[in-house]
TORDREN-669398 format. One line per 10 residues: for each residue x, y, z of C-alpha. Coordinates in pm, whole numbers, plus 50000, padded with zeros to 5 digits. Each point is the difference from the previous one (the first is absolute). Example, Ala and Ser with C-alpha at 12.3 -4.5 7.8 and 13.67 -1.06 7.14 Angstrom:
51230:49550:50780 | 50137:50344:49934 $
// end
This chain:
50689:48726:52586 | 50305:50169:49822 | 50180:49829:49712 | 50294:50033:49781 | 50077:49932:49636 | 50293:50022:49772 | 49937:50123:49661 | 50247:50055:49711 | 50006:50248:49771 | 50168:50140:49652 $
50035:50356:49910 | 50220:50268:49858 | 49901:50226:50287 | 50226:50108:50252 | 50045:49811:50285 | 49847:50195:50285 | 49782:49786:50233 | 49748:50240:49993 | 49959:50125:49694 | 50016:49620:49890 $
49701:49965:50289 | 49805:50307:49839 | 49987:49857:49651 | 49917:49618:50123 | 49766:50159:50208 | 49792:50235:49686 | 50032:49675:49792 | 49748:49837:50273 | 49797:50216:50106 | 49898:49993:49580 $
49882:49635:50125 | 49815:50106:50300 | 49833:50253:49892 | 49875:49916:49606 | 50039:49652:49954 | 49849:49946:50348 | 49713:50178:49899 | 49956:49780:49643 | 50059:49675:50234 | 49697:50078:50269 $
49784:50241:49917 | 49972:49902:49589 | 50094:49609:50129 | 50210:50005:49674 | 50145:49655:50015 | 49670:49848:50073 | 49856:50154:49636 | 49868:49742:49780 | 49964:50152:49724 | 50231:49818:49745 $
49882:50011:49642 | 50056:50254:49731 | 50101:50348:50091 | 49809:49977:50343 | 50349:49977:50197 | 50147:50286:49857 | 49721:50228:49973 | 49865:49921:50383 | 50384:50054:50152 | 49999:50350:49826 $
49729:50077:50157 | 50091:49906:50406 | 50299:50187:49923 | 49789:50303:49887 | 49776:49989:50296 | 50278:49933:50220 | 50187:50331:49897 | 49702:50194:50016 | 49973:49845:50396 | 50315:50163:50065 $
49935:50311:49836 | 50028:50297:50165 | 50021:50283:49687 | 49612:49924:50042 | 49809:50049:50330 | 49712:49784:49900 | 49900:49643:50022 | 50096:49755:49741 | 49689:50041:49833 | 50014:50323:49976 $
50373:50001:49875 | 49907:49754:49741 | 49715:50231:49876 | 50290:50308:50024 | 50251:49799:49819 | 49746:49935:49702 | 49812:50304:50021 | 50373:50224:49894 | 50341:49827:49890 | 50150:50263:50190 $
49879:49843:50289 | 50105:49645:49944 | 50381:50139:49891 | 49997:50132:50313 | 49911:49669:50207 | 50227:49784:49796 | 50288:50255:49958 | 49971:50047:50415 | 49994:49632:50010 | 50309:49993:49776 $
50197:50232:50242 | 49930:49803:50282 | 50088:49672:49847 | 50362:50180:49860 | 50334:49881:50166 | 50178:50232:50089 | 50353:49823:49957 | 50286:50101:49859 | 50071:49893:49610 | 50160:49707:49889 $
// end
């Protein structure tokens, strides 16, 4: 079953449909990809944990584990990267500096 949908947009970018595409596109896949991840596997919004610190503290950590899922300056489980990452801080710059990269837009400045 195909659909359509209209969707509005401001930016300073040029308008060229498919550079305008691209960039929607990268925003997205952000959502798909990481925040997906946070939503099933860690069942974020179904967390109970409320009081204190708890909130804060726990949603580090998904987000930790979920970088080190996508990892790939490792080849190891995520276990073993978390073991890596502790064992040398060279190690861990590296995951969250790749992570970083990846995460980078790469449009043009305001």
């Amino acid at each position: 079953m195909e659909s359509e949908e209209l969707t509005f947009f401001i930016s300073r970018l040029p308008t060229k449909v498919r550079n305008l595409g691209k960039h929607v596109r990268n925003h997205w896949s952000v959502e798909n990809t990481f925040h997906h991840t946070l939503d099933v596997t860690f069942t974020e919004y179904g967390s109970r944990i409320r009081k204190g610190n708890g909130p804060e503290i726990i949603a580090a950590l998904r987000r930790f584990f979920s970088i080190l899922k996508s990892d790939t300056t490792l080849n190891d489980k995520i276990q073993g990267k978390c073991l890596l990452a502790e064992w040398n801080l060279d190690n861990l710059k590296g995951i969250l500096l790749g992570f970083q990269a990846s995460e980078s837009c790469d449009c043009p400045d305001s």
